[in-house]
C-alpha positions as CSV (number, residue, x, y, z in Angstrom):
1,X,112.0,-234.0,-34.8
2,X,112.4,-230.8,-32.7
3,X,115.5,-229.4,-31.5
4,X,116.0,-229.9,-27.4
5,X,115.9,-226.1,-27.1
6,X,112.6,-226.1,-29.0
7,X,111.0,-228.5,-26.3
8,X,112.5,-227.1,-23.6
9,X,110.5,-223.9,-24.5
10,X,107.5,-225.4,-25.1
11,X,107.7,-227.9,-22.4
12,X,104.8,-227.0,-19.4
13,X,105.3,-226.1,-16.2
14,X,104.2,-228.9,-13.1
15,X,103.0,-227.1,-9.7
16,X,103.6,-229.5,-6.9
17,X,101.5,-229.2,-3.4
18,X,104.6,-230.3,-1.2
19,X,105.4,-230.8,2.3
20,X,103.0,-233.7,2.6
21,X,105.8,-234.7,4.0
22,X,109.0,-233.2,2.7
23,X,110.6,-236.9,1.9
24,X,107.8,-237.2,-0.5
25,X,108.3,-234.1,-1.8
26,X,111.7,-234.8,-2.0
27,X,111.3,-238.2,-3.9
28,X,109.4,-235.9,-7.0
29,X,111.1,-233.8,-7.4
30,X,114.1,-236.3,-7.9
31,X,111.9,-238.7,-10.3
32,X,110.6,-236.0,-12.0
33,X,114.0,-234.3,-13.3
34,X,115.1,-238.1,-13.7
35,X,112.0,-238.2,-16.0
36,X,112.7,-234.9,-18.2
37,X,117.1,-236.3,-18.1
38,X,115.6,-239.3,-20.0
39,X,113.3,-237.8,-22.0
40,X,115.6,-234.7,-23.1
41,X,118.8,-236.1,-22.2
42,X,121.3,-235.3,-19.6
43,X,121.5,-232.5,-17.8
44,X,118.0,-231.2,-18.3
45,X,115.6,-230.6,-15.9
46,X,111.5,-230.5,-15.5
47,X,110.1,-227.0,-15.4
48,X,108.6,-226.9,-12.1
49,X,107.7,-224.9,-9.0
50,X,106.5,-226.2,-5.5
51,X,104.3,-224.6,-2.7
52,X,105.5,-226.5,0.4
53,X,102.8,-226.5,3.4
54,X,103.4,-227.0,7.2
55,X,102.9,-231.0,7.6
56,X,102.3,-231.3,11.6
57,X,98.9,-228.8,10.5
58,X,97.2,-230.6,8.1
59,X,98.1,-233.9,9.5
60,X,96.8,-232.7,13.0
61,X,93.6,-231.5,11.0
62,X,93.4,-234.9,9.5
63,X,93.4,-236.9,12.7
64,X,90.6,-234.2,13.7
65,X,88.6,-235.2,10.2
66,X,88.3,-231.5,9.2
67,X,88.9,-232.1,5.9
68,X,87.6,-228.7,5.0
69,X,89.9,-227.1,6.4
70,X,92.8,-229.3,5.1
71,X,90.9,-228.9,1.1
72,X,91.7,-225.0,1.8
73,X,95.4,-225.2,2.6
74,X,95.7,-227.4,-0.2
75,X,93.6,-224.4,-2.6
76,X,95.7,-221.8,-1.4
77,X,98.8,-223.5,-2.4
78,X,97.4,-224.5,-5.6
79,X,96.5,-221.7,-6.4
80,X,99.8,-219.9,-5.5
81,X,101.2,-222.6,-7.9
82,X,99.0,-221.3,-10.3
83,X,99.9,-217.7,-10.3
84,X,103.6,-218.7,-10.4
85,X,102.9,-220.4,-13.6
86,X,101.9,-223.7,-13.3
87,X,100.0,-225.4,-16.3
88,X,99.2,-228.6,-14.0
89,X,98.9,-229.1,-10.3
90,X,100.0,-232.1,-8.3
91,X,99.4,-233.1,-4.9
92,X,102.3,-234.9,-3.5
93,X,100.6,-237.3,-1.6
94,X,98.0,-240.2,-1.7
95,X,95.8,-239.3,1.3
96,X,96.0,-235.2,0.0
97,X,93.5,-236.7,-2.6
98,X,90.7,-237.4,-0.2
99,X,89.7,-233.7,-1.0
100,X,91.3,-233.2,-4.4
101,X,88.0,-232.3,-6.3
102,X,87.8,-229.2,-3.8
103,X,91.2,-228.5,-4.7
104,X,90.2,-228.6,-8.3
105,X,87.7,-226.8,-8.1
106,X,89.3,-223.8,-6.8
107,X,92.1,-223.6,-10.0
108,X,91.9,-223.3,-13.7
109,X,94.5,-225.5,-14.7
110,X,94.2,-229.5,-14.2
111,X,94.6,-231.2,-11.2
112,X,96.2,-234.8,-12.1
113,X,94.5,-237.5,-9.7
114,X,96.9,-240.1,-8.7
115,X,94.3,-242.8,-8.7
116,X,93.6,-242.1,-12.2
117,X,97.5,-242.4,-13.2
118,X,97.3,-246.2,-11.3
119,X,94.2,-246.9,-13.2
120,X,95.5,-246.6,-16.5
121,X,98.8,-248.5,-15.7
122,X,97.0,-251.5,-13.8
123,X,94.8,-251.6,-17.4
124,X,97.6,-250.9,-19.1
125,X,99.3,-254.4,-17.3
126,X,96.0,-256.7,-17.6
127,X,95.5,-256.4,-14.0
128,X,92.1,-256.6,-12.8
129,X,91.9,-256.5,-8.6
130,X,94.3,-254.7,-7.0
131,X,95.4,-254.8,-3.2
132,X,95.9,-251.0,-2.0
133,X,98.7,-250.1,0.8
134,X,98.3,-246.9,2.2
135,X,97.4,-244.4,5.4
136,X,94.8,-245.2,7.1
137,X,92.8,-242.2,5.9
138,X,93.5,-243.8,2.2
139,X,92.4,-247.3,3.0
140,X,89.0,-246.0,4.7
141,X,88.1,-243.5,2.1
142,X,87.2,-243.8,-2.1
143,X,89.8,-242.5,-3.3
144,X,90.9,-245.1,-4.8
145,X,88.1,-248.1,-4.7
146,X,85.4,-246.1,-6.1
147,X,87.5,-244.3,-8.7
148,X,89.2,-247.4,-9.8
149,X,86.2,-249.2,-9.9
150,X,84.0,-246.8,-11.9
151,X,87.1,-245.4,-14.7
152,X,88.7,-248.3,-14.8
153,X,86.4,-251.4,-13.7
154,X,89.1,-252.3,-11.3
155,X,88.5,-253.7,-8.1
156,X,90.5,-252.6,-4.6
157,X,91.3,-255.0,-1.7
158,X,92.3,-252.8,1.4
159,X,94.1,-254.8,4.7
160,X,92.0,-255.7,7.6
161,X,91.4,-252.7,10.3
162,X,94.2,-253.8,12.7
163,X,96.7,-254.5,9.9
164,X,95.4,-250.2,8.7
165,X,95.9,-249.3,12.0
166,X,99.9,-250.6,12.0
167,X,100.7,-249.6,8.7
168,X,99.1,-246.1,9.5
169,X,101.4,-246.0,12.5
170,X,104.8,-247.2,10.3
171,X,103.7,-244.4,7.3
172,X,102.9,-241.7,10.0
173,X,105.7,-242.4,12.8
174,X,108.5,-243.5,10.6
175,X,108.6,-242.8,7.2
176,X,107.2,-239.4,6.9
177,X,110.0,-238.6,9.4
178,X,112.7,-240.3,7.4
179,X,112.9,-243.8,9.3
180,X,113.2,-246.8,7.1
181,X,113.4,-249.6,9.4
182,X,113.5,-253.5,8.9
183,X,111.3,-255.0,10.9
184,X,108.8,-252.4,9.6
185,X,109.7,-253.7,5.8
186,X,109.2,-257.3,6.9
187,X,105.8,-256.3,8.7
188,X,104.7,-254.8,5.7
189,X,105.7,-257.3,3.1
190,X,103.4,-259.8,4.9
191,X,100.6,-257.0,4.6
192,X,101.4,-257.3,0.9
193,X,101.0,-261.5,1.1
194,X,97.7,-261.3,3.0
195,X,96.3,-259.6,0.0
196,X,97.8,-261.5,-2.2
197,X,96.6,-265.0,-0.9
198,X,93.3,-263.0,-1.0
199,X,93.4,-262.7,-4.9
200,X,95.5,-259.5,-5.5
201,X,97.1,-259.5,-8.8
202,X,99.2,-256.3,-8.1
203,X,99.6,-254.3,-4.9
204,X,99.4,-249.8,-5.2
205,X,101.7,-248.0,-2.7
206,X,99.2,-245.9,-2.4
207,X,101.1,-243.6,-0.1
208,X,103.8,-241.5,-1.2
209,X,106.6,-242.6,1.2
210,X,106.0,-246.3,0.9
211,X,108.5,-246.6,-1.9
212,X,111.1,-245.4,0.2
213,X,110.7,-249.0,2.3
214,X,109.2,-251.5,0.0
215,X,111.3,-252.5,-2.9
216,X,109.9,-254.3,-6.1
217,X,112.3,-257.4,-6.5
218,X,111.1,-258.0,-2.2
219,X,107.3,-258.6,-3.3
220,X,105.9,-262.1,-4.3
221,X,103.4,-259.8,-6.6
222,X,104.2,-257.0,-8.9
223,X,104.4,-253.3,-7.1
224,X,102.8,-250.1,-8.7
225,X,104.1,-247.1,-7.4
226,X,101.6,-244.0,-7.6
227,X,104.3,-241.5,-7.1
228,X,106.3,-242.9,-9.5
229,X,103.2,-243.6,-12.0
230,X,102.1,-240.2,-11.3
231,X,105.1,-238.5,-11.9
232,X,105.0,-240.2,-15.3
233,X,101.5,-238.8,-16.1
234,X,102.6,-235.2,-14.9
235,X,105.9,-235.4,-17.5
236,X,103.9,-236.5,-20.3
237,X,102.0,-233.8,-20.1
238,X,104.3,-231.4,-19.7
239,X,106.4,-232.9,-22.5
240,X,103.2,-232.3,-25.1
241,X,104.1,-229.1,-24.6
């Protein structure tokens, strides 16, 4: 088995788009050095670098739906991330990925896809429909329906357009700003119900922030956390080294 010092050289670099917001940001970069402390032991961290972008602007942009313009903030910091190093690029965010093939397409390195890390760990755990919690952008676009559907064979059961429109508000106006409030938890742990009396096996946080509210041993079905499951598909590649 190699030494630690071996891996440590060998281990890649992960380039994270951040700022979308900075508590997401925030909760990588913490899971991610957790992730390399377990893997390498204590005291060692994930090589990394982040480009953080101005939030209020691309989610302004968003609410317009110029989505171009949003994909080319997104390529400039990824491929800043790139120059610096980075051998894999991120985007620290679940709605960032409505334009993550334009990202990709602008870098030479991979671009992990979050959908794709909750796709193999909902196969991986014999689940076969999946409720989806997320921004109202996420919930209304493919990202993850028509991906999990056509790598996976997975179908996606979104909340009704009333229930988007609150959760939207609760992701946007609280937890992106660092607002964890309890009637909000409750309000979105019935969201969770609803799709479960409507067949969901599992439930996605499909939105970044949403772990910092909804805790696993709350939920009458199990959670999968992108950021978390995606941070786990960033550090094993990294660890291949």
């Amino acid at each position: 088995m190699p030494r630690r010092s071996a891996i440590m050289r060998a281990m890649r670099t992960i380039g994270i788009v951040g700022g979308l917001s900075w508590e997401a940001t925030a909760l990588y970069y913490r899971l991610m050095n957790e992730g390399a402390a377990r893997a390498l032991g204590p005291g060692h961290n994930a090589r990394s670098v982040i480009w953080t972008v101005e939030f209020p602007k691309v989610l302004a942009l968003a609410e317009a739906d110029r989505w171009d313009a949003v994909a080319e903030i997104l390529a400039d910091a990824a491929r800043r991330l790139q120059a610096a190093g980075a051998d894999i690029v991120l985007l620290a965010a679940n709605t960032a990925h409505l334009v993550a093939d334009a990202v990709a397409a602008q870098i030479d390195v991979p671009l992990l896809h979050i959908a794709d890390a909750v796709g193999e760990a909902a196969r991986g755990g014999g689940f076969r429909r999946l409720g989806l919690l997320g921004t109202r952008f996420t919930l209304e676009a493919p990202i993850f329906p028509e991906r999990l559907a056509q790598r996976f064979g997975l179908e996606s059961l979104v909340p009704e357009a009333e229930t988007r429109r609150d959760l939207h508000g609760i992701i946007t106006g609280e937890l992106t700003q660092g607002r964890i409030e309890a009637a909000s938890r409750q309000r979105c742990l019935g969201m969770i119900d609803g799709l479960r009396d409507r067949g969901a096996e599992a439930v996605v946080l499909a939105c970044t922030e949403l772990p910092l509210l909804l805790r696993p041993e709350d939920s009458t079905v199990a959670l999968l956390d992108s950021t978390a499951l995606h941070v786990e598909a960033a550090l094993r590649f990294a660890l291949e080294g």
